[in-house]
C-alpha positions in Angstrom: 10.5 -17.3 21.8 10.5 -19.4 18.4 8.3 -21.8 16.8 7.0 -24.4 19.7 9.2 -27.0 19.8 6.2 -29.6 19.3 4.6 -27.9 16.3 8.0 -28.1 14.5 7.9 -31.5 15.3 5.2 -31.8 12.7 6.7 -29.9 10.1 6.9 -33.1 7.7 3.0 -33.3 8.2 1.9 -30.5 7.7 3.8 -30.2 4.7 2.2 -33.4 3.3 -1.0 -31.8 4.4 -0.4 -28.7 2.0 0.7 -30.5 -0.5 -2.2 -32.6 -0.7 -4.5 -29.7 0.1 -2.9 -28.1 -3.0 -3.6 -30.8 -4.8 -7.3 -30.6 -4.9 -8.5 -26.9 -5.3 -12.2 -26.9 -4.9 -14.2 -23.4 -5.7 -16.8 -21.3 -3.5 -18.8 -22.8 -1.3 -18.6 -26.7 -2.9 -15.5 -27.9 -1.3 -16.2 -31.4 -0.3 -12.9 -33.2 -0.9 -11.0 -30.6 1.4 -14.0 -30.8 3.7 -13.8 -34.4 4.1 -10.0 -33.6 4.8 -9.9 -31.3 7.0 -12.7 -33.4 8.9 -10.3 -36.4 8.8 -7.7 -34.9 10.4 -9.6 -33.1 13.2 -11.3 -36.1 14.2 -7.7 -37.9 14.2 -6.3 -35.3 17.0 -9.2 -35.7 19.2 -11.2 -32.8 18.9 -13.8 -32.2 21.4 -16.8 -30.9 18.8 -16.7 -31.3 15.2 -19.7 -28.9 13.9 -19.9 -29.8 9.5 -22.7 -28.2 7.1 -21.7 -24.5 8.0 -22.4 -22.0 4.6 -22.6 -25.6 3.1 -19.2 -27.1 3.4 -17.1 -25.0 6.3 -17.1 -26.3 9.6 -16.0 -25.4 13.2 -14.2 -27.8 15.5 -14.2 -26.6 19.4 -11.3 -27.9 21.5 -11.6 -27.5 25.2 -9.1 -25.8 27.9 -8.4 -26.5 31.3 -11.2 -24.8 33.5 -13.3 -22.1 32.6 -12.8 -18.9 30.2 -13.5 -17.2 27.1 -14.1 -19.2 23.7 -11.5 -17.8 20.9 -12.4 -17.8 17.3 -9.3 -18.8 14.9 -10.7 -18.6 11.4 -8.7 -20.4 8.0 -10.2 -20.2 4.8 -10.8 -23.6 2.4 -11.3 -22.2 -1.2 -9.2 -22.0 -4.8 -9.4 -19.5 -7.3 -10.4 -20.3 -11.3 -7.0 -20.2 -12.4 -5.0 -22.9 -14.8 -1.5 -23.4 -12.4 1.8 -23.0 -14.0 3.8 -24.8 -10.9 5.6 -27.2 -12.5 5.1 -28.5 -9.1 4.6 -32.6 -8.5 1.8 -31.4 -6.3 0.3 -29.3 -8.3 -3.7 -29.1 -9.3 -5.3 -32.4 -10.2 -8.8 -30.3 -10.9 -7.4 -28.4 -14.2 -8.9 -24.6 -14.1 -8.8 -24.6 -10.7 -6.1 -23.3 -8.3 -4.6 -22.4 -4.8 -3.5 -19.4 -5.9 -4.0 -17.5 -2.8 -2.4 -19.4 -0.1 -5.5 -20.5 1.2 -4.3 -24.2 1.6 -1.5 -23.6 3.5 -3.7 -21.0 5.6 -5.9 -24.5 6.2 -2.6 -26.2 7.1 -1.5 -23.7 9.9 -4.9 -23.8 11.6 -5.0 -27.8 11.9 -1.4 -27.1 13.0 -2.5 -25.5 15.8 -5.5 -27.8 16.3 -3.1 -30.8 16.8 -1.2 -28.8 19.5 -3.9 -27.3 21.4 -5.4 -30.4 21.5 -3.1 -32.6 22.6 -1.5 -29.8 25.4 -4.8 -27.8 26.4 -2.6 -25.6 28.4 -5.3 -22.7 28.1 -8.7 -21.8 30.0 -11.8 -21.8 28.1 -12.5 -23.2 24.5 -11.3 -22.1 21.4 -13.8 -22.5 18.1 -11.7 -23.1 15.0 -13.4 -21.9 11.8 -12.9 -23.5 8.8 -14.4 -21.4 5.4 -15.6 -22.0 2.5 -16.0 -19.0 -0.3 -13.6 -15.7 0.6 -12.6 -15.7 -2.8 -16.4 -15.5 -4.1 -19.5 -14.6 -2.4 -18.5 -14.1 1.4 -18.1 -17.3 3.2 -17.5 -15.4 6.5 -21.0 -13.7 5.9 -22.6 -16.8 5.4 -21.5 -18.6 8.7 -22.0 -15.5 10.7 -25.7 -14.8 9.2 -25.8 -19.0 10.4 -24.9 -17.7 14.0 -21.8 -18.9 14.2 -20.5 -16.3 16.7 -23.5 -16.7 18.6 -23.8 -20.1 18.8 -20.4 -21.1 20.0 -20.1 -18.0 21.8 -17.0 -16.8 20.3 -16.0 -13.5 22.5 -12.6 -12.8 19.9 -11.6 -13.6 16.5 -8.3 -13.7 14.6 -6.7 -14.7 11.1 -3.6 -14.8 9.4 -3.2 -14.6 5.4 0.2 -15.3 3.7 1.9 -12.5 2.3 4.8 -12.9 -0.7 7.1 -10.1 -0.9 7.6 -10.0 2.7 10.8 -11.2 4.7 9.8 -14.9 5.6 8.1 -15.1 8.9 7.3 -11.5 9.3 4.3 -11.0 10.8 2.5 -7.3 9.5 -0.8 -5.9 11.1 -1.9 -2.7 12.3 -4.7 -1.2 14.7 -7.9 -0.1 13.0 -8.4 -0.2 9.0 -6.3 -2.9 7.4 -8.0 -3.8 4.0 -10.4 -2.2 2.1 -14.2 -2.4 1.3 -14.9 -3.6 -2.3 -17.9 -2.7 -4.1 -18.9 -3.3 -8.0 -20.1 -1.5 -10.5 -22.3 -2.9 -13.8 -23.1 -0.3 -16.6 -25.4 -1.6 -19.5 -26.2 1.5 -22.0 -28.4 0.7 -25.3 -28.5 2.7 -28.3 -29.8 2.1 -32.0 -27.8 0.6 -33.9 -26.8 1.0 -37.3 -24.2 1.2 -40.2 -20.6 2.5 -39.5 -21.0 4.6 -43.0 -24.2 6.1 -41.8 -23.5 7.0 -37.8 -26.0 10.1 -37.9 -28.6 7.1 -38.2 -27.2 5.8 -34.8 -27.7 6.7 -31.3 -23.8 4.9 -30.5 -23.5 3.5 -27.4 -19.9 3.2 -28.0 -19.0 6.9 -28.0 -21.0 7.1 -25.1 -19.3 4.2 -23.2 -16.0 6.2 -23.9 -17.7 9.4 -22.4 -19.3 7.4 -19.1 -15.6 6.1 -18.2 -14.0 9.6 -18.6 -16.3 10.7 -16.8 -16.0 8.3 -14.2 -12.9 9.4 -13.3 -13.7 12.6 -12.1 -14.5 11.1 -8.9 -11.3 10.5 -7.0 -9.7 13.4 -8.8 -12.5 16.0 -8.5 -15.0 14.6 -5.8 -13.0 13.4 -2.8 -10.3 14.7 -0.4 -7.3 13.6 -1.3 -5.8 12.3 1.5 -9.1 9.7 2.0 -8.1 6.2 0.2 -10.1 5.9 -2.6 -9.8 4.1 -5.7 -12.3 3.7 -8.7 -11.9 1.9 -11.4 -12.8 1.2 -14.9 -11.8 -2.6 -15.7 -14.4 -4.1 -18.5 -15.8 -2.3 -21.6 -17.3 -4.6 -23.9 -19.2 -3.7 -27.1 -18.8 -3.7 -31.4 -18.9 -6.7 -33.5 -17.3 -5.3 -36.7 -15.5 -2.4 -38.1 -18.7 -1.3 -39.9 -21.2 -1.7 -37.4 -22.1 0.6 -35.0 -23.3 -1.7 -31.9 -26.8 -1.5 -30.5 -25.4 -2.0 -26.8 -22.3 -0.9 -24.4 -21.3 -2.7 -21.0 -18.9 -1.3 -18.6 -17.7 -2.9 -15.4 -15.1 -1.5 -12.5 -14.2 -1.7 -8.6 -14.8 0.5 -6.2 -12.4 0.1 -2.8 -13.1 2.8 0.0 -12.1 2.5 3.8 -15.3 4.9 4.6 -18.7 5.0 4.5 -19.6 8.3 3.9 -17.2 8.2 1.0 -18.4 5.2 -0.3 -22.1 7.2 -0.4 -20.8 9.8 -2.2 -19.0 7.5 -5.2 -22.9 5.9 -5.5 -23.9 9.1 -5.4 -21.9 10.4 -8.1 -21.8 7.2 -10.6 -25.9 7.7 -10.3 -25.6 11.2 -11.5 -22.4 10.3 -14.3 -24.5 7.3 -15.6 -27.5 9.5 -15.9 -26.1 12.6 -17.3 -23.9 10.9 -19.9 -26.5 8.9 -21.1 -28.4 12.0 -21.6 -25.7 13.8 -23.5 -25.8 11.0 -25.9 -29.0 10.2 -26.3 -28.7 6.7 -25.1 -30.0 5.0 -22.0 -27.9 3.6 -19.3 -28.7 1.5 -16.3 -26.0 1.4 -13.4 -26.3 -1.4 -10.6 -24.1 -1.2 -8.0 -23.4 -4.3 -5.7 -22.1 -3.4 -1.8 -19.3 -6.3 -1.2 -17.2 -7.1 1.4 -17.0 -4.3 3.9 -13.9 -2.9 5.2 -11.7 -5.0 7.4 -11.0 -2.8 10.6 -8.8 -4.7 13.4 -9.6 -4.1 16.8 -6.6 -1.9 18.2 -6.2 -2.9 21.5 -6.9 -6.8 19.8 -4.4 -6.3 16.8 -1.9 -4.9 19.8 -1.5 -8.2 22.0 -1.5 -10.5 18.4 1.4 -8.5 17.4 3.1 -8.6 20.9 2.4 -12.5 20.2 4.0 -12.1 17.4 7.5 -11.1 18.5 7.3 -13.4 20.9 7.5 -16.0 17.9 9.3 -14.2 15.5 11.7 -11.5 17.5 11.1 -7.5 17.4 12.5 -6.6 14.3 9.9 -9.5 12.4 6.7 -7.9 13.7 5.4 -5.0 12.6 2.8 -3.4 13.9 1.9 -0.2 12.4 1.8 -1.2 8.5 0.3 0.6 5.7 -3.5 -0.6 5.1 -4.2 -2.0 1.6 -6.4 -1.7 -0.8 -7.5 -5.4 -1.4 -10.3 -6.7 0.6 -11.3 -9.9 3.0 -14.7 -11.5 4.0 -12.3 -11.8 7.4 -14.5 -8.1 7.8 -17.7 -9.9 8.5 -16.2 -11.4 12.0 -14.4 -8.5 13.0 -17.8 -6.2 12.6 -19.8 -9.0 15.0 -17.0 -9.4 17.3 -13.3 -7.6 18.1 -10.3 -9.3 16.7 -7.4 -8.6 14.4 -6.1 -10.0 10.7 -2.4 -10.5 10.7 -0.2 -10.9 7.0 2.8 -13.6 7.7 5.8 -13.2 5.2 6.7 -15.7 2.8 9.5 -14.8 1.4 9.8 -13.3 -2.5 8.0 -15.0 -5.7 5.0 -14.4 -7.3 2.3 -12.5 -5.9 -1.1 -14.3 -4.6 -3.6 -14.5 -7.6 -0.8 -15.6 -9.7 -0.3 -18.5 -12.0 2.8 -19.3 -10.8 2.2 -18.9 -6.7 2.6 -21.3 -4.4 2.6 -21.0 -0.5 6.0 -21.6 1.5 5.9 -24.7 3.5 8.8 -23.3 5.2 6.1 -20.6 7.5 3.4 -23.2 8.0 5.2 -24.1 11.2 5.3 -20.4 12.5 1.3 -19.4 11.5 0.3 -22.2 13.9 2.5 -21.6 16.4 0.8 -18.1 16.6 -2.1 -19.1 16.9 -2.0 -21.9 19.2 0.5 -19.1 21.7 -2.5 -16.7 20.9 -4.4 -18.8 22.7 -1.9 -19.5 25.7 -1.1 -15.9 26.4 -4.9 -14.7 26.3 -6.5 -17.6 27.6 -4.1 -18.4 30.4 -4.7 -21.3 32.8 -5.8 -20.2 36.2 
């Protein structure tokens, strides 16, 4: 079947509400102008629990079915990105730096979508818990409100999310069983040499040469240290050092990304950027300190979970729009934090073409708000039936 009939009803509002949404981009984990929106409009449809002051300013709102069942988890996230916005758009950010480049506001939209149907019909058993969070763009907002017990405490048995997806038709919906996204992990390099006069290098121990050598070097991993048919991707993306042309630098900093699917490989790229960092350094008669930082881990769907979501799926948007054995990517989601404390699936929803996410000149299609929450709220329909 199509978008519900009474969710299209409120196309007009939940446009306004993305609009506004977009309007005031708010960063990490300080988001109290969306909060206190988000908040409004829950408490307007009736909500049964409004739960605020979750990882600081994310929130869960629990609407209740028709007799006993299960509690689903629906989760949207809150936050912008620190980018200037190049719109043009009458709605466009009022907090200049800061933007909704990545969809996350009309992600917010589709949920309280949802929220307003579900809790005016409650044509389900059970409860469902709708998660709204602050900071996937920065340090793990999903982490946060599950190390506060949020599965636990509101018993959530299943978890799902959508993210918008430009470049896809316009209301496809895109998952697949098992790995969808990527781990990320970072990697900070800080070598130190002696300094000294460009005319006179042999004076020098140059951490600039060295820097060079260190990022060749690194490298070597996914060609020469992994199989080749595991996803892995290393890279270089900062070196930093010199002042002048006649100077050779006291100091070298390198920076990159590190996106695995497995563990064991993940392992073995520490392993071998220890042993690259260390040998190099010796080679040049420098010394070089490596910290690695573990990020999000990889976002696995559930298959038998991501196999009903996508069978909800065509019911909303026919066969040919729902795909549900897509290529995993390489970019990563805090969504990974829910699905490793409880089974669930992440879903991509087309948007049509236009600038990618993380873009300047993004902006999410109204247009698909209507279908996200008519996902969700027939997600919880089919798997929460009543009686």
């Amino acid at each position: 079947m199509p978008v519900v009939n009474r969710i299209a009803d409120y196309a007009d509002e939940m446009k306004a509400w993305r609009q506004h949404l977009h309007s005031i981009p708010e960063l990490a984990l300080d988001l109290p102008k969306t909060a206190a929106f988000v908040k409004e409009q829950l408490l307007a449809m009736g909500v049964d629990e409004l739960h605020e002051g979750i990882a600081t300013s994310g929130m869960v709102a629990i609407i209740n079915g028709r007799g006993p069942g299960q509690t689903m988890g629906l989760r949207a996230d809150m936050d912008a990105l620190p980018i200037m916005e190049e719109t043009g758009k009458d709605y466009a950010s009022g907090h200049a730096g800061n933007m909704h480049a990545c969809g996350h506001d009309g992600h917010t939209t589709m949920l309280l979508g949802a929220a307003k149907y579900l809790a005016e019909t409650r044509n389900f058993a059970g409860r469902v818990a709708l998660i709204f969070q602050p900071a996937e763009e920065t340090i793990g907002g999903a982490r946060i409100m599950v190390e506060e017990g949020v599965i636990e405490r509101f018993d959530i048995a299943e978890v799902y999310a959508l993210h918008t997806a430009p470049g896809f038709p316009t209301g496809q919906f895109v998952t697949t069983p098992g790995p969808i996204m990527a781990a990320v992990d970072e990697f900070h390099i800080h070598i130190k040499g002696l300094g000294g006069h460009g005319a006179l290098p042999h004076e020098t121990r140059d951490p600039v040469v060295a820097a060079c050598g260190i990022a060749q070097a690194i490298q070597t991993i996914v060609s020469r240290n992994h199989f080749a048919l595991d996803d892995l991707v290393v890279s270089v993306t900062q070196i930093h050092t010199g002042s002048a042309d006649n100077i050779v630098p006291e100091t070298a900093y390198i920076n990159g990304t590190v996106r695995t699917f497995d563990k064991g490989v993940q392992a073995m790229v520490m392993r071998r950027l220890e042993a690259i960092v260390a040998g190099q350094a010796q080679a040049y008669d420098v010394t070089a300190e490596l910290n690695y930082e573990v990020g999000y881990p990889a976002t696995v769907n559930t298959p038998s979970k991501a196999e009903r979501a996508i069978d909800v799926a065509r019911e909303i948007a026919g066969e040919a729009m729902a795909i549900g054995d897509c290529e995993r990517q390489m970019g990563a989601e805090d969504f990974s934090f829910f699905l490793e404390a409880r089974p669930g699936a992440y879903l991509f929803l087309g948007q049509g073409e236009g600038p990618s996410v993380h873009h300047p000149k993004f902006d999410f299609n109204d247009d698909i708000a209507p279908i996200g929450a008519s996902f969700f709220a027939r997600m919880v329909e089919r798997l929460q039936p009543v009686g």
